[in-house]
C-alpha positions as CSV (number, residue, x, y, z in Angstrom):
1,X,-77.1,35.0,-19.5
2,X,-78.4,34.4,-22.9
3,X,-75.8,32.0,-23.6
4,X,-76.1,30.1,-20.0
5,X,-79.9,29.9,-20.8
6,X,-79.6,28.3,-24.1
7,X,-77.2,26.1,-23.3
8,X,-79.1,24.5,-20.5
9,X,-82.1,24.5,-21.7
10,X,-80.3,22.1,-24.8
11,X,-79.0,20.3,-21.3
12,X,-82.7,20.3,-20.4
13,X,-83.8,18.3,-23.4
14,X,-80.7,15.9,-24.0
15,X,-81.1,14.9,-20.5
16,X,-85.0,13.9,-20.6
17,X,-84.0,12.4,-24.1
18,X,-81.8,10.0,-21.9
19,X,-84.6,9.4,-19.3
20,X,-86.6,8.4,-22.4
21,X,-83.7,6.4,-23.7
22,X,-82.9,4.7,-20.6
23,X,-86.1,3.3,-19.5
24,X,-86.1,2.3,-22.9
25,X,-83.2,-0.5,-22.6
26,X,-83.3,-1.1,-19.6
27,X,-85.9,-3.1,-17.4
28,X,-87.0,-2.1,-13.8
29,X,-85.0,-5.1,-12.4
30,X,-81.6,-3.1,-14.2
31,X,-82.9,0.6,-13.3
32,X,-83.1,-0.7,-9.4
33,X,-79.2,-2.0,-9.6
34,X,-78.1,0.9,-11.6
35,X,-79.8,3.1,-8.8
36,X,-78.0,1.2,-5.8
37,X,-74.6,1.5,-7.9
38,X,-75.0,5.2,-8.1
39,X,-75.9,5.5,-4.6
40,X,-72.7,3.8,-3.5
41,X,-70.7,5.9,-5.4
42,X,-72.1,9.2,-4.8
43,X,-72.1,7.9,-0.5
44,X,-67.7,8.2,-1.5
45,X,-68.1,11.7,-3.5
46,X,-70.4,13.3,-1.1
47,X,-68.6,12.8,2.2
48,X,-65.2,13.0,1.5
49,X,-65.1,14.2,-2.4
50,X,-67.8,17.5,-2.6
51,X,-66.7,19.4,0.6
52,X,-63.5,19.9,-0.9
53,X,-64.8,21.2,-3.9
54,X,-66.7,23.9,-2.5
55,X,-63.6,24.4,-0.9
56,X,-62.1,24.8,-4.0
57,X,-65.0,26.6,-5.3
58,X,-64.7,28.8,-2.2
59,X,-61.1,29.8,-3.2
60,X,-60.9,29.7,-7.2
61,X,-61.1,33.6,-8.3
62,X,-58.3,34.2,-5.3
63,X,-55.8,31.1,-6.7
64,X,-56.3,31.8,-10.2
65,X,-55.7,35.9,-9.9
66,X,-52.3,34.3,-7.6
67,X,-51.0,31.9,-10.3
68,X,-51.7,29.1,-7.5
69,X,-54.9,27.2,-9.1
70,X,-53.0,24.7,-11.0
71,X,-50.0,23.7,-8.4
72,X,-53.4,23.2,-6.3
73,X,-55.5,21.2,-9.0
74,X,-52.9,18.9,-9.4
75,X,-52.8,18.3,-5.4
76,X,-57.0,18.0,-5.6
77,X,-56.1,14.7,-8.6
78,X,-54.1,13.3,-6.1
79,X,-56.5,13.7,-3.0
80,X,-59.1,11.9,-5.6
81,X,-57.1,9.0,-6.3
82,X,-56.8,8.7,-2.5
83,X,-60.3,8.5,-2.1
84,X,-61.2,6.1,-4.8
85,X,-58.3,3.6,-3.6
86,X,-60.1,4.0,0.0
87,X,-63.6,3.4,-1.5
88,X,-61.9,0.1,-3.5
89,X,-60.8,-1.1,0.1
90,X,-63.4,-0.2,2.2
91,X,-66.4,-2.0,-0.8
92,X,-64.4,-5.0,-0.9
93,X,-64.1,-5.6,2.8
94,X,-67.6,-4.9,3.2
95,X,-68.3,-7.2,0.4
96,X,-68.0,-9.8,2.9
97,X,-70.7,-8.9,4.5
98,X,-73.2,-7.0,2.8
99,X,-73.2,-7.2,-1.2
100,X,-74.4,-3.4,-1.5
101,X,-75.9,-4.2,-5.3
102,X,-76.8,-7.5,-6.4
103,X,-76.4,-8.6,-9.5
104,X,-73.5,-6.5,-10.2
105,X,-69.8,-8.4,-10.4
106,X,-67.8,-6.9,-7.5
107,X,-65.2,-6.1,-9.5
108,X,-67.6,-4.2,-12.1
109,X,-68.6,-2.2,-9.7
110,X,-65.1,-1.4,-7.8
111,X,-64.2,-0.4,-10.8
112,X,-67.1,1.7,-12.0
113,X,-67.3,3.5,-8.0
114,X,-63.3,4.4,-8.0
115,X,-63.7,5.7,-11.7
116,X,-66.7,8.1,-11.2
117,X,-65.1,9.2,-8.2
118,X,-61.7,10.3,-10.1
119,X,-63.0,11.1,-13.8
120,X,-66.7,12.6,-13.5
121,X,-65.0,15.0,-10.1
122,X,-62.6,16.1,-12.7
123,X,-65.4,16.8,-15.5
124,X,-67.7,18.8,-12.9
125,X,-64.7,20.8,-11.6
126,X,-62.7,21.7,-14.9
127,X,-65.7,22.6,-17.0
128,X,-68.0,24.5,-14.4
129,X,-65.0,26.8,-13.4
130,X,-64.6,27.9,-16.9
131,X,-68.0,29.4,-16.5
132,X,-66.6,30.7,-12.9
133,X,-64.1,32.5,-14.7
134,X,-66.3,34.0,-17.5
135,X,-65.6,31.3,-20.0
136,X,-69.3,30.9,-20.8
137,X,-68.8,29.3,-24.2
138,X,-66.4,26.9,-23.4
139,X,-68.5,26.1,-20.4
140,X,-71.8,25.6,-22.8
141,X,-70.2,23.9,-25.5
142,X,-68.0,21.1,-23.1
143,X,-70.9,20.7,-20.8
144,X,-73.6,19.4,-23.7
145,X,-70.3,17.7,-25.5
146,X,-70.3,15.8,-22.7
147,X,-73.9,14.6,-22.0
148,X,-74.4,13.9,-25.9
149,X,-71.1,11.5,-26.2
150,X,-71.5,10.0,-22.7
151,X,-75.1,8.8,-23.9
152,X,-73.6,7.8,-27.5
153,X,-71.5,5.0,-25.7
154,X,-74.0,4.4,-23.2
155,X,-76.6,3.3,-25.7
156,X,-73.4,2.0,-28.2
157,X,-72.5,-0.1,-25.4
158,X,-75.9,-1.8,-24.1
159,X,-76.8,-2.6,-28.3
160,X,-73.2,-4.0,-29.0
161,X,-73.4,-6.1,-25.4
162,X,-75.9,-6.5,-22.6
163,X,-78.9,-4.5,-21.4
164,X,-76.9,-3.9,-18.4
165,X,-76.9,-0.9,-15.4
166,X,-73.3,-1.5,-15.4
167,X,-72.7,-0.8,-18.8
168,X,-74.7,2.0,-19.1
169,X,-72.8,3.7,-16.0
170,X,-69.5,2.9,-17.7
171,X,-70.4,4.8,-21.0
172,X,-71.3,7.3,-18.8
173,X,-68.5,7.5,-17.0
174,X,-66.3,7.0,-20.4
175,X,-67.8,10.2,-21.9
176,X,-67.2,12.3,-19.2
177,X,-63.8,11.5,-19.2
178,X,-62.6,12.9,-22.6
179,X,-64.7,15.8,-22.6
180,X,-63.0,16.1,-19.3
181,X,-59.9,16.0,-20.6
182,X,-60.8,18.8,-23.4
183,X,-62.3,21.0,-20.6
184,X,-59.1,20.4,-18.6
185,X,-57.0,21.5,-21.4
186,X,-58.7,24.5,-22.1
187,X,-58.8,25.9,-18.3
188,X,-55.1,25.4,-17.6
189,X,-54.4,27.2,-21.1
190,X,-56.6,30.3,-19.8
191,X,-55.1,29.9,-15.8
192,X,-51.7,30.3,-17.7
193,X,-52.6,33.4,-18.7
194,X,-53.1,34.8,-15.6
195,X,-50.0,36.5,-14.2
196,X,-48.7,35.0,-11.4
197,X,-48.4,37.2,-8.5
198,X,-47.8,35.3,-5.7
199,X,-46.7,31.6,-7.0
200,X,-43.4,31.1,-5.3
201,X,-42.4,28.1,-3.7
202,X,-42.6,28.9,-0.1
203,X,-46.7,30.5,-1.0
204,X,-46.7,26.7,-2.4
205,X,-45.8,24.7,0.8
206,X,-48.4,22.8,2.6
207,X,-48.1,23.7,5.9
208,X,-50.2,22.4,9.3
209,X,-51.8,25.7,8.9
210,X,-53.6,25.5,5.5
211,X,-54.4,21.8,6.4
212,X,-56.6,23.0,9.3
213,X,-58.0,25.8,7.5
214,X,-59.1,23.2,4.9
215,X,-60.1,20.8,7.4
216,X,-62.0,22.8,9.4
217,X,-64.3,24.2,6.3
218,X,-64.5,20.8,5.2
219,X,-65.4,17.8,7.9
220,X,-68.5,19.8,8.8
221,X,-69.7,20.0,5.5
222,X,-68.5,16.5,4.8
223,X,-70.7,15.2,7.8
224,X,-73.5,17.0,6.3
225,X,-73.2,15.6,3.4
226,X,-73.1,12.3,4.8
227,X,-76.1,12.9,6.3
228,X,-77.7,14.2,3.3
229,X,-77.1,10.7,1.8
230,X,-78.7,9.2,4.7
231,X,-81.9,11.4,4.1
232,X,-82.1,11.0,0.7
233,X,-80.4,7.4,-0.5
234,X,-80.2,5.4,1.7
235,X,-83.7,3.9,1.6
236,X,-82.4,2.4,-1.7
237,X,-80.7,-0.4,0.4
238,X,-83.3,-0.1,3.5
239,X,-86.0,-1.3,1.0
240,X,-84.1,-3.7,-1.8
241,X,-84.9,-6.7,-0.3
242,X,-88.3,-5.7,1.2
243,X,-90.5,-4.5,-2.1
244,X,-87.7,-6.2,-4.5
245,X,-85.3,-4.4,-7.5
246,X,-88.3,-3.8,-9.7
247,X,-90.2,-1.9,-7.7
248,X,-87.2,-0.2,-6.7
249,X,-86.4,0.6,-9.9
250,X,-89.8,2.3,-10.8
251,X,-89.8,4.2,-7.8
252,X,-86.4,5.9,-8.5
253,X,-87.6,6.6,-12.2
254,X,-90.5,8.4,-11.2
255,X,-88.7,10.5,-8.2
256,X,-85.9,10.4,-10.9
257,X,-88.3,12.7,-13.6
258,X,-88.8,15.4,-10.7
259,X,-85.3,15.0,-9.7
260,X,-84.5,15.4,-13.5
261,X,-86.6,18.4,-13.9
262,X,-86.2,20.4,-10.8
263,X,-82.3,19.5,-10.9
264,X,-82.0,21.0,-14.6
265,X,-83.9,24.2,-13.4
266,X,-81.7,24.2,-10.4
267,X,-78.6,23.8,-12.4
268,X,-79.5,27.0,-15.2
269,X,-79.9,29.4,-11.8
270,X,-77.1,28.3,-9.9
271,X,-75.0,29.0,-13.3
272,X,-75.8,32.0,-13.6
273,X,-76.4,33.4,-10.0
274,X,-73.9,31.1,-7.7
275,X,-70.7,32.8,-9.4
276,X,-72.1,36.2,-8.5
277,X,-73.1,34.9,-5.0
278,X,-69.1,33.4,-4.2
279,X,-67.9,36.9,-5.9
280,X,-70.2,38.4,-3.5
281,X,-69.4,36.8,-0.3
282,X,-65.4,37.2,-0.9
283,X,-65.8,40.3,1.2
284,X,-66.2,39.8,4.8
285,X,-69.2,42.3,5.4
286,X,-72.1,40.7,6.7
287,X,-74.5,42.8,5.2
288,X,-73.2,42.3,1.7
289,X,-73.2,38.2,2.8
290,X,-76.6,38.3,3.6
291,X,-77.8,40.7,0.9
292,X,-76.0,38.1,-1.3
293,X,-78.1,35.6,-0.1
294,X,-81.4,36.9,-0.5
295,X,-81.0,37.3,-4.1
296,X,-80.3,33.8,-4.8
297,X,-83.3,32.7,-2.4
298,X,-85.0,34.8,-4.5
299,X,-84.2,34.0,-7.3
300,X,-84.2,30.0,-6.4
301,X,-86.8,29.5,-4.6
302,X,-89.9,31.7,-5.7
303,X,-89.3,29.8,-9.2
304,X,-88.8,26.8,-7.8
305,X,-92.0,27.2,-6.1
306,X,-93.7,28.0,-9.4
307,X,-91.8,24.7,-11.2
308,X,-93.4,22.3,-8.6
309,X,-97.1,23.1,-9.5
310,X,-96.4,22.4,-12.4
311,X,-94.6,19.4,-11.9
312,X,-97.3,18.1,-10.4
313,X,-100.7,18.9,-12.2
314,X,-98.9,17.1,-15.1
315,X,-97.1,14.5,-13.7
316,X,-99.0,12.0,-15.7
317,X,-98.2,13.7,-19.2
318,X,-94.1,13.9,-17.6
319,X,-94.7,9.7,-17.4
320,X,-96.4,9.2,-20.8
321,X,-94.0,11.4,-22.8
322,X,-90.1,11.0,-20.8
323,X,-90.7,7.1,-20.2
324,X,-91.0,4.1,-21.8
325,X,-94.5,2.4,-21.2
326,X,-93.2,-0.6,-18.7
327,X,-92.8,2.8,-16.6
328,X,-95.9,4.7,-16.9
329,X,-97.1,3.1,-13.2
330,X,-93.9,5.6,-11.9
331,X,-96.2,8.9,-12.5
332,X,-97.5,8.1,-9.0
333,X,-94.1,8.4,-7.7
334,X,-93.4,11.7,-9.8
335,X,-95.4,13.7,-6.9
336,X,-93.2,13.2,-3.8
337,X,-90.0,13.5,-5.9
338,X,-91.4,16.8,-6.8
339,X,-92.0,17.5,-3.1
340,X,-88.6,16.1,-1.7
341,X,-86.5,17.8,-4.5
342,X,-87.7,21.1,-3.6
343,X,-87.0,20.5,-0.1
344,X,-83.0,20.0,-1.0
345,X,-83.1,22.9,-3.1
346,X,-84.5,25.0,0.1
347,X,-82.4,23.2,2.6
348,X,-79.3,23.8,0.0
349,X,-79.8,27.5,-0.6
350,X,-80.0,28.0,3.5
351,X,-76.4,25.7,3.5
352,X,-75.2,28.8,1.3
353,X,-75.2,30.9,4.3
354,X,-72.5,28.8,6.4
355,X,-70.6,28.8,2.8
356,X,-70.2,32.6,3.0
357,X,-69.7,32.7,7.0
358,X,-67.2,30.1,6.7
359,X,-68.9,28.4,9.3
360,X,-70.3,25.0,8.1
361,X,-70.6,23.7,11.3
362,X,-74.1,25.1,11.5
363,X,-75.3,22.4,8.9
364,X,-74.8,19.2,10.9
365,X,-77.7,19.4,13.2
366,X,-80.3,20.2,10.1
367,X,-78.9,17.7,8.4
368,X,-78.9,15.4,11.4
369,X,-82.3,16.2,12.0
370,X,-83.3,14.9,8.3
371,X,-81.3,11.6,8.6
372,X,-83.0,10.6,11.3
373,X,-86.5,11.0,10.2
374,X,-85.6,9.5,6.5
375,X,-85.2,5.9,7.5
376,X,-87.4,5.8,10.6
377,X,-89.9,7.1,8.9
378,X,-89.7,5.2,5.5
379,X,-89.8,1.8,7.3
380,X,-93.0,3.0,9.0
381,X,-94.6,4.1,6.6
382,X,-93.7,1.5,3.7
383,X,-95.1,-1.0,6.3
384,X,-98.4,0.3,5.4
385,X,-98.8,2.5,2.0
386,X,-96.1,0.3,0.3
387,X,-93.4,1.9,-1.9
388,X,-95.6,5.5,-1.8
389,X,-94.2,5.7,1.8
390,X,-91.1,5.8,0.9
391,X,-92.2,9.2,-0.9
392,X,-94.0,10.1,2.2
393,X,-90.9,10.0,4.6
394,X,-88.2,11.9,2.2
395,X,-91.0,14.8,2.8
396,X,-91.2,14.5,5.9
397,X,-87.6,14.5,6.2
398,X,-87.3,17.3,4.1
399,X,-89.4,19.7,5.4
400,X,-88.0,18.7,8.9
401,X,-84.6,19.7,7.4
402,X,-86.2,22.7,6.3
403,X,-87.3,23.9,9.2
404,X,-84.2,23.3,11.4
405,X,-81.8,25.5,8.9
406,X,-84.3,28.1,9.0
407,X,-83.8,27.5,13.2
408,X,-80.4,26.7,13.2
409,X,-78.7,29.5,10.9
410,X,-81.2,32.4,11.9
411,X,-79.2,32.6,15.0
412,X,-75.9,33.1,13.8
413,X,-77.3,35.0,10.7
414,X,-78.7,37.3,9.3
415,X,-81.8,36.0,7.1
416,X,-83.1,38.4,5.0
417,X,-86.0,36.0,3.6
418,X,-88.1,37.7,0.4
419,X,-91.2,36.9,2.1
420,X,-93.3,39.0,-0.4
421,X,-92.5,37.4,-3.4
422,X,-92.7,33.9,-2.1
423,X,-96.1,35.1,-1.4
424,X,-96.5,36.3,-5.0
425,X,-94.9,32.6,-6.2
426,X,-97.4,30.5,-4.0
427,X,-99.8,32.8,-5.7
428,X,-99.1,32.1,-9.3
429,X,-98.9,28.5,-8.3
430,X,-102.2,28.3,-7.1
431,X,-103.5,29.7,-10.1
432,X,-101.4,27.7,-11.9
433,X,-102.8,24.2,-10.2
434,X,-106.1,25.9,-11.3
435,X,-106.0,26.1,-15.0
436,X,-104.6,22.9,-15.4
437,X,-107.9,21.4,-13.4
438,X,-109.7,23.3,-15.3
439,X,-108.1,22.2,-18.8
440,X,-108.8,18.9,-17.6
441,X,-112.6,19.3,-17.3
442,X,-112.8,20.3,-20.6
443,X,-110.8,18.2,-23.0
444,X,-110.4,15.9,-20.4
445,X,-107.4,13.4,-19.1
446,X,-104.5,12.9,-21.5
447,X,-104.3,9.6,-22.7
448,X,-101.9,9.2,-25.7
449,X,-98.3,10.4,-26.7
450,X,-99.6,13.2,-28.9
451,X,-102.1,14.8,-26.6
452,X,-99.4,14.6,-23.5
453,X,-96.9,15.7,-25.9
454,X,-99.1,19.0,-26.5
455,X,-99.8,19.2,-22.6
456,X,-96.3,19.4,-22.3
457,X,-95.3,21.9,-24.6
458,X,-98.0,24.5,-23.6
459,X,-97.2,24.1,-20.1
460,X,-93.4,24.5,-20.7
461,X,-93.8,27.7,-22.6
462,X,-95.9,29.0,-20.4
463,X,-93.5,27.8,-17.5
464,X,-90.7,29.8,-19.3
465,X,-92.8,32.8,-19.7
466,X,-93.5,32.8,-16.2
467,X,-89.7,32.3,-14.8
468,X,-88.4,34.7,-17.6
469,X,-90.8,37.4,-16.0
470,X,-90.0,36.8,-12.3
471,X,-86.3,36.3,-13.0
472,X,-85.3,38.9,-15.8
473,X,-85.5,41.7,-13.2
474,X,-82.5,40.4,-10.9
475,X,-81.0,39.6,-14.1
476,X,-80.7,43.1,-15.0
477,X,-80.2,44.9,-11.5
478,X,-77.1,42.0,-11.2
C-alpha cells in the first residue's frame, strides 16, 4: 500500500499542478471548447468502450493464469479501432447538423475523439493491470511518467503554437501514447511468463457463445453508462449557446477542482481496494460478494464523506491557490461539484454489486432515473439561478440516482451497508465544518496566495491524518 499511496498522492499534486497550469494558458472561451471536446469523446468511450473493459477487468487474473490475455488484448485493439472509425462516421454526419464544439476545425477534432478513444483506452488498460497483477512499481512509476510528459507537450505545444483547447488535448493524448507503449511492453513481457495452461487454438475460437456472454455483461452496462453521460455531461451542450463558452468554461473549472480532488482520492482507494474486491468476488458465494462489498463502501464512502467537508469549508482557498485569477469567480461552482462527485462515487460503489452478480442489468433504471432529472432539471433551474442551477440539478440528479440503486439492487442483493461508521464519518465531518468556521472567526477570510496556501496545507495534513486513521484498519485486516 505504501507504494500505491505515494505514488498517488505525487498523482495528486502533478494533477492540481496542471489545473493551475491550464487555467493559466488558456482563457474561459478555450476551457468551455476543451470541455465540450472531452465530452464528445468520453459520450464514444463510455457507451461502447468502458463496459468492455470491466469486462476485461472482470476476467484478467482467469486469462492471464490461462495464457489467453494477450490473444484477447490484441482482439480488444481491434474492437477499439472499430469504435473510433464509428465515432469518425457518426461526428461527421452529424456535423451537418449540429457542430457539437465550436470553434474547433472538424477535422481537429475527428482526429483528437478517434485518437483518445484508441491510445488513452490502451494507457488506462495496460498500466492499471500491472497493478492488478501485483506490479505495483511498474504501475507507480508508468502512471506519473505519463501525467508529467503528457503535460510537458501540452504546455510545449500551446507556447510553440496557439493557446488552443485542441492543442492542449493533443499533447495529452501524445503523452499517454508512449508511456502506453512502455506500459504495454512491460505487461506482455510479465503475461509471457505465465505458463500457459489452457491457450490452445480451439480455447481461442470466438464462438456465438462467448459473444453473448460478453454481450450480455456488457449492453446493460453500456446503456448505463450512456446514461451516466446524460446525467453528468450533457448540460455542456444543453447550455453552450444559452450562458455562452465563457461561462461554460468557468463552471467546468470549478466543478472540475472537486472533480479533481474527489477523483484523485477515489483513484488511491480503488487502487488499492478494487483488486482485492474483483479477487474477492471471483467466487460465486454471495456472502463473500456482499461481504466484498461492504468493505469497499467502507472504505469509499465513510472517507469520502469526510473529503467533502472539507472540500467545501475551503473551497475558496482550492480557487485562490489551484487557479489562475481570471478563475477565482469558479470557487462558487466548487460546492456542487463537491456534491455531485460524491454522488458518482456512491452511485458507482452500489454499480459494484451488479459487477460481482454478473447482473448489470440492475443499473439501467438508477441510471435512467438520473438522466432524466439532469437536463429537465438544469433547464429549469438555470432559467432562474443562472449557471449555479446547473450545479443544483447534477444534485438533484445524483442523489435521485442514489437513492434508486439503493432501491433497485437491495432487492436482488444483499446490502450489507456499514451504517455505523457512516455515522462516525458524518460525525467527524461535522466537526470538521466546525473548526474551519471557527478558524475563520479568528484570523478571518483568506485573501492572498500565502495565507490560502497555509489553509491548504493544514487542512490537507490533517485530511490525511484523518483518512490514514479510518482506513489503516481495513488495510491491515485485508
Amino acid at each position: 500500500m505504501g507504494i500505491i499511496f505515494l505514488g498517488r498522492i505525487a498523482q495528486a499534486l502533478l494533477a492540481l499542478i496542471g489545473l493551475r497550469i491550464v487555467t493559466t494558458l488558456l482563457s474561459p472561451e478555450e476551457m468551455g471548447r476543451l470541455s465540450l471536446l472531452l465530452a464528445v469523446t468520453s459520450f464514444f468511450v463510455l457507451g461502447l468502450v468502458n463496459p468492455v473493459g470491466m469486462f476485461i477487468n472482470r476476467r484478467l487474473h482467469f486469462w492471464v493464469e490461462t495464457g489467453r490475455i494477450i490473444q484477447y488484448l490484441k482482439l480488444y485493439v481491434m474492437y477499439l479501432i472499430g469504435v473510433s472509425v464509428f465515432s469518425v462516421l457518426l461526428l461527421y454526419l452529424l456535423n451537418f447538423y449540429y457542430v457539437a464544439v465550436p470553434g474547433i476545425p472538424l477535422v481537429w477534432m475527428l482526429g483528437l475523439v478517434a485518437s483518445s478513444i484508441v491510445f488513452l483506452t490502451l494507457n488506462q488498460t495496460y498500466i492499471p493491470s500491472l497493478n492488478m497483477l501485483g506490479q505495483r512499481g511498474w504501475f507507480v512509476s508508468l502512471t506519473l511518467a505519463g501525467v508529467i510528459f503528457s503535460l510537458f507537450l501540452s504546455v510545449v505545444f500551446i507556447y510553440s503554437i496557439e493557446a488552443r483547447g485542441e492543442l492542449w488535448q493533443a499533447g495529452q493524448i501524445i503523452g499517454q501514447l508512449l508511456i502506453g507503449l512502455a506500459g504495454a511492453c512491460v505487461f506482455f513481457r510479465l503475461a509471457k511468463e505465465h505458463k500457459k495452461v489452457d491457450s490452445s487454438r480451439k480455447s481461442m475460437t470466438i464462438t456465438c457463445s462467448k459473444l453473448l456472454a460478453v454481450t450480455a455483461f456488457c449492453w446493460p452496462l453500456g446503456v448505463s453508462v450512456l446514461l451516466t453521460w446524460i446525467q453528468t455531461q450533457s448540460y455542456r451542450f444543453l447550455i453552450q449557446d444559452s450562458v455562452g463558452l465563457a461561462a461554460l468554461g468557468l463552471f467546468v473549472v470549478g466543478y472540475g477542482v472537486s472533480a479533481s480532488l474527489i477523483g484523485i482520492f477515489e483513484s488511491i482507494i480503488s487502487t488499492y481496494f478494487i483488486p482485492v474486491f474483483y479477487k474477492r468476488t471471483a467466487t460465486e458465494d454471495k456472502y463473500e460478494q456482499a461481504m466484498a462489498w461492504r468493505a469497499y463502501v467502507l472504505a469509499m464512502l465513510s472517507s469520502t464523506i469526510v473529503l467533502v467537508s472539507v472540500i467545501v469549508v475551503i473551497s475558496d482557498e482550492f480557487a485562490r491557490v489551484l487557479l489562475d485569477e481570471k478563475y477565482i469567480s469558479a470557487s462558487k461552482y466548487i460546492l456542487w461539484g463537491a456534491l455531485a462527485e460524491a454522488s458518482r462515487v456512491i452511485v458507482g460503489a452500489y454499480a459494484l454489486l451488479a459487477h460481482a452478480g454478473m447482473n448489470t442489468k440492475k443499473l439501467i433504471l438508477p441510471n435512467v432515473i438520473g438522466a432524466i432529472t439532469a437536463p429537465l432539471s438544469i433547464i429549469l433551474f438555470v432559467r432562474y439561478f443562472g449557471v449555479e442551477g446547473v450545479g443544483m440539478g447534477l444534485v438533484l440528479a445524483g442523489f435521485m440516482a442514489i437513492i434508486s440503486s439503493h432501491i433497485v439492487l437491495s432487492k436482488s442483493f444483499e446490502i450489507m451497508m456499514p451504517w455505523s461508521n457512516i455515522f462516525w464519518a458524518c460525525l467527524v465531518a461535522l466537526i470538521l465544518i466546525l473548526t474551519a468556521e471557527i478558524g475563520y472567526i479568528i484570523f478571518g477570510p483568506s485573501e492572498t496566495f500565502l495565507i490560502s496556501f497555509i489553509w491548504l496545507s493544514v487542512s490537507g495534513l490533517v485530511l490525511l491524518f484523518i483518512l490514514f486513521l479510518m482506513l489503516s484498519p481495513q488495510i491491515k485486516n485485508r
